[in-house]
N, C-alpha and C positions, 0 to 999 in steps of 0.2 A: 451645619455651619462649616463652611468652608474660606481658607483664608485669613488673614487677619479680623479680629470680633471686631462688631462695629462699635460706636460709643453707647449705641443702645445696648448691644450683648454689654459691654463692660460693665454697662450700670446694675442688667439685670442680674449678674452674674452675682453681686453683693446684698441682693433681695432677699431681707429675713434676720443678715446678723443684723447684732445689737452690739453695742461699747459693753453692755454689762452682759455679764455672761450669764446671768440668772433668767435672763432677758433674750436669749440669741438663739436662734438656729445654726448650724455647721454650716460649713463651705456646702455651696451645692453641687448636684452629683455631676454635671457639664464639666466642669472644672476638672473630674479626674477621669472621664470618659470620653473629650469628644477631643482630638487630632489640634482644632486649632490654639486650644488652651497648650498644650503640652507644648508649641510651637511658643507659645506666649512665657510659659514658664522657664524652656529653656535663654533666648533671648535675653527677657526681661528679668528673669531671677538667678539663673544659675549663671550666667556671663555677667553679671553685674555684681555679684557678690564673693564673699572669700570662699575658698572653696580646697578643703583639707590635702594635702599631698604626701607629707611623709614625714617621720619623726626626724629631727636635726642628725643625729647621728649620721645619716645618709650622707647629708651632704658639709660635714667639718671640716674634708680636708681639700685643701685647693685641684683645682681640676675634677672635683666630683661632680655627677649630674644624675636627673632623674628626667626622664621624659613623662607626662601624661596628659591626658585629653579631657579637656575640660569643655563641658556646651556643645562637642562635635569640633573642636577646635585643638591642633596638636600643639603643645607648648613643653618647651624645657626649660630645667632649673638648673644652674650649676654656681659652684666657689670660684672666682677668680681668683690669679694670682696674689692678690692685693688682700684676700679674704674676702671679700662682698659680697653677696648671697645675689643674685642676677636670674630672672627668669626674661625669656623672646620666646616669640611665635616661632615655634618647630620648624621655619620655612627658609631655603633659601632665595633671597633675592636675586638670582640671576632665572630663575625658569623654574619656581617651586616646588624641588623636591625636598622631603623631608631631611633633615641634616642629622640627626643623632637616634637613636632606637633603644630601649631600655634602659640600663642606668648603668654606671660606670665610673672611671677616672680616664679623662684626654687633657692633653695639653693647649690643644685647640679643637675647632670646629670644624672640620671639613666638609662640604658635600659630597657625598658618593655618585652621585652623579655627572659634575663636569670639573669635581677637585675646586672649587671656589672656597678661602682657607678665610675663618674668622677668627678674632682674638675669643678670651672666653669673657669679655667686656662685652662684642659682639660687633665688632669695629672688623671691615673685612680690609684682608692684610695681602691676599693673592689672587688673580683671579685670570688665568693662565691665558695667554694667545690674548692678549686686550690691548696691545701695548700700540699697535695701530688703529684702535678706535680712536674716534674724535670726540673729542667732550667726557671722554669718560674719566673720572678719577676717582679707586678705590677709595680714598681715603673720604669720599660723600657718601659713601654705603655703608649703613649697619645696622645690623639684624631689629626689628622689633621688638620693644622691650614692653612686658610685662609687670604689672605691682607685684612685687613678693614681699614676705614676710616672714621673722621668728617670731612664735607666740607660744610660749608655756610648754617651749619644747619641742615645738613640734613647724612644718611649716608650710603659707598659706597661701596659697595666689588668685590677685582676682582681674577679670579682663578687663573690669571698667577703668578707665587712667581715670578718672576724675573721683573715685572712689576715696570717702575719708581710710584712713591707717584705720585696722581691725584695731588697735590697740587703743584707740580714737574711739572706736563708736562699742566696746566692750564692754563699757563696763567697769563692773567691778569683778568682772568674769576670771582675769588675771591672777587678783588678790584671792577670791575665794579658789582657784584650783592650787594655787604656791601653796594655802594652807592646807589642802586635804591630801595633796599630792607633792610635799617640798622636794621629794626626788627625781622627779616624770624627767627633767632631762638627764639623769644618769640611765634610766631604763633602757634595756635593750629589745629589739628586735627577735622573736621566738618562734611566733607560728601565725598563717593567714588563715581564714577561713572565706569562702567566697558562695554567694547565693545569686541564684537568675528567678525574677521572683514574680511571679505574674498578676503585677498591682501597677496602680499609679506611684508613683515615687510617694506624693503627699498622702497617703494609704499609709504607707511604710512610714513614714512621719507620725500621722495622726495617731497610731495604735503605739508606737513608743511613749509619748505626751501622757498618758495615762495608765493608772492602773485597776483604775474601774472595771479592767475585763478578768483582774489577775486571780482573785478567790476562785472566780468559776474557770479561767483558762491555764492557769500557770499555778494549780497548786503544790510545787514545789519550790517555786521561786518563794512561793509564801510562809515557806516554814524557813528561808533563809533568812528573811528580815523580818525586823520585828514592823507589821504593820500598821500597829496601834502608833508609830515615830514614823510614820511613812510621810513625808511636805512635800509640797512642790509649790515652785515660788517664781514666777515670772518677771523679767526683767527687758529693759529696751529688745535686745536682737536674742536673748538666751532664756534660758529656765532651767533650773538647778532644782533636783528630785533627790531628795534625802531620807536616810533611816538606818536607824540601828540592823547591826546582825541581830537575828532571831536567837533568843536568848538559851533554848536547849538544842539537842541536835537537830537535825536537816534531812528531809531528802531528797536535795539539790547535789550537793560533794559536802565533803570534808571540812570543814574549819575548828576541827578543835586544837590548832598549831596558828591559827590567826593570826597576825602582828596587825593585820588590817580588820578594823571591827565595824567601819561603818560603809554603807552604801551609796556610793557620791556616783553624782550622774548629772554631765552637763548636758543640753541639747543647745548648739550654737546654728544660727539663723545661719543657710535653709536646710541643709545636709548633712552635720557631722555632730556624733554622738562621744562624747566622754565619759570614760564610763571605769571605776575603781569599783570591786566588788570584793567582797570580804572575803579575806588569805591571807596571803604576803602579798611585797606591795606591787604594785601591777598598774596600768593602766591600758585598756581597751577603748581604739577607736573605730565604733561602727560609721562607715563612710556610704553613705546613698547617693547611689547614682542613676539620674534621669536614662532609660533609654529608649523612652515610647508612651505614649498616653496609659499600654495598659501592662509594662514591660519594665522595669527597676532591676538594677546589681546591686549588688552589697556586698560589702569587704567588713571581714573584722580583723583587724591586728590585734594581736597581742604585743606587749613590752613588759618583758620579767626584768627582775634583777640578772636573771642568766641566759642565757641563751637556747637552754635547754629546760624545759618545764620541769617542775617535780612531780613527783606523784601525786599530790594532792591540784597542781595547776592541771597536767595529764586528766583529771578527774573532772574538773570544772570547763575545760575547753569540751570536753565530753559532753558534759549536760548542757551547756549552751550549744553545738552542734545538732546533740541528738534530740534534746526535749524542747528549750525555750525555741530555738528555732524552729523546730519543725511546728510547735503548738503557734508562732504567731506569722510563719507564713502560713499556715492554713486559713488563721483567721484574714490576713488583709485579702488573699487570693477570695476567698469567699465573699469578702465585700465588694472585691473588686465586680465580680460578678452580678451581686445585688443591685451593685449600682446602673450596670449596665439595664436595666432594665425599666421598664414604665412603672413600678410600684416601688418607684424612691427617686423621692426628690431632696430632700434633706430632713436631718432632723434636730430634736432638741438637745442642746448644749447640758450635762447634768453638771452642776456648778455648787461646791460645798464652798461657803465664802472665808472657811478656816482653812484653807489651801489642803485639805488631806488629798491621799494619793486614790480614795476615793472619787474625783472630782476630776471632771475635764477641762478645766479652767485653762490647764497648758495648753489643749488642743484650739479652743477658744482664742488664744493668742495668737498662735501659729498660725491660723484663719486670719488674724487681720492683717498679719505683716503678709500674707498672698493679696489679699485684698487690696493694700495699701501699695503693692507695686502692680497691679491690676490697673491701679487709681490713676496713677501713674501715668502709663501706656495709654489709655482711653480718652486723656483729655482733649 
């Protein structure tokens, strides 16, 4: 298949799920293997949706900004003068060259290119040697503006303009992290971790949704929580995976110094992972990023109370570096491969209907809302 899918592929493409999960087959293998879905997914899912950028702290103080690429598309965030949190398309309107490059504090906007000067509103204020053009008047030019967002701290932007407010179509996603996490906007900035991962993005999705692989693939993650409290519970655009810390020691890291005892884990519709794991208190955002049908990045932040990890954090960014990652990019890289092949087309959904971490039920969901903007696209 080459091009946009026809509205036959789009149909075929939803052949097999079911509303019940007890009932459904997974996404099928097309979907994470062939060029023109990935084309479809960026488009139709990751430009249309919110899409994680940076904890608030970044951008508090007027004149701060953050540039990043979202869909293949450059865009910046910044404070105005005024406070207002403002994101535009990375471009300047006289001959599009990019205007700002990593993150910082300016008073204005310049291009580096032909010096054309914008407010940080995005209203352009100079625009040198114009002053014997005809018809031209800066004060009709200003940058493209994008939806931005605070939400739980942290902040969002999506390309769609006709996009409802994330705070709008969330939930109760807000409520439930204020209680697990009433501090996430005092948290600070500590350490990244970055992966180039050779899967489909929805691979890297699908194998977090669940812990059905975790006894057999991650048996250290499973003496940190107690599994017999392991939930997971699906909601419109999110699903929240809960459970107690594992009730003697571990051989994951350290927690007998804990102030944090439970395992809160958000996944919010289509790419960004919330994630408090028992310590002190901390919150972690795994951030997935499309780069190819069979091609994914991933960013993990960290946000401590300090800036500097403890020994016991030192310990835990360890085993998530060195074990949990390495143990589940192995696994989605290996499916990824599976899939690539003639002997998988899709398969059965395992579905416990008491929501345990057992059960693929999350992954199940996550298939409909691709399906549901498939739906979409194809009419």
């Amino acid at each position: 298949m080459t091009g946009m899918p026809t509205r036959e592929q789009f149909a075929a493409i939803a052949r097999g799920y079911d509303d019940n999960p007890s009932r459904s087959l997974s996404l099928r293998a097309e979907a994470y293997t062939n060029p023109a879905w990935h084309d479809v997914d960026l488009q139709h899912i990751i430009a249309r949706t919110w899409q994680w950028v940076c904890h608030v702290e970044k951008l508090r103080e007027a004149g701060s900004y953050v540039t990043v690429e979202i869909a293949g598309q450059p865009i910046v965030i910044v404070r105005d003068r005024q406070g207002v949190l403002r994101a535009f398309y990375n471009v300047c309107k006289h001959r599009a060259h990019q205007l700002l490059s990593g993150e910082g504090n300016t008073s204005r906007i310049m291009c580096p290119y032909h010096a054309w000067v914008y407010q940080l509103d995005g209203q352009l204020v100079r625009a040198p040697h114009t002053e014997n053009l005809e018809g031209f008047e800066p004060n009709d030019i200003c940058l493209d503006a994008v939806q931005v967002e605070e939400f739980c701290g942290f902040v969002y932007v999506n390309l769609d303009p006709n996009a409802a407010a994330l705070v709008e179509v969330s939930g109760d996603l807000n409520t439930e992290i204020e209680h697990w996490a009433p501090d996430i906007a005092d948290l600070t900035f500590a350490h990244r971790l970055t992966y180039d991962i050779k899967s489909n993005w929805k691979n890297v999705v699908d194998n977090f949704l669940e812990c059905y692989h975790c006894p057999t693939a991650h048996k250290d993650f499973c003496t940190l929580v107690d599994m017999d409290t392991y939930k997971v519970t699906t909601h419109g655009v999110y699903s929240s995976h809960m459970a107690d810390a594992g009730k003697g020691s571990n051989s994951a890291y350290d927690v007998s110094n804990a102030t944090v005892k439970t395992h809160a884990v958000w996944w919010l519709w289509p790419t960004t992972c919330i994630m408090r794991y028992p310590g002190r208190s901390s919150i972690i955002i795994l951030n997935v990023i499309p780069v190819g049908p069979d091609r994914t990045l991933e960013t993990y932040d960290f946000f401590l109370e300090d800036t500097t990890p403890d020994e016991a954090e030192r310990e835990s960014i360890r085993y998530l570096d060195e074990v949990l990652q390495t143990e589940d990019i192995a696994i989605v890289e290996s499916v990824q491969k599976g899939m690539s092949t003639p002997a998988f087309d899709c398969g059965r959904i395992v579905n416990d209907p008491g929501g345990s971490g057992m059960s693929e039920h999350a992954v199940h969901h996550f298939h409909g809302l691709v399906l549901d903007a498939y739906a979409r696209v194809g009419r």
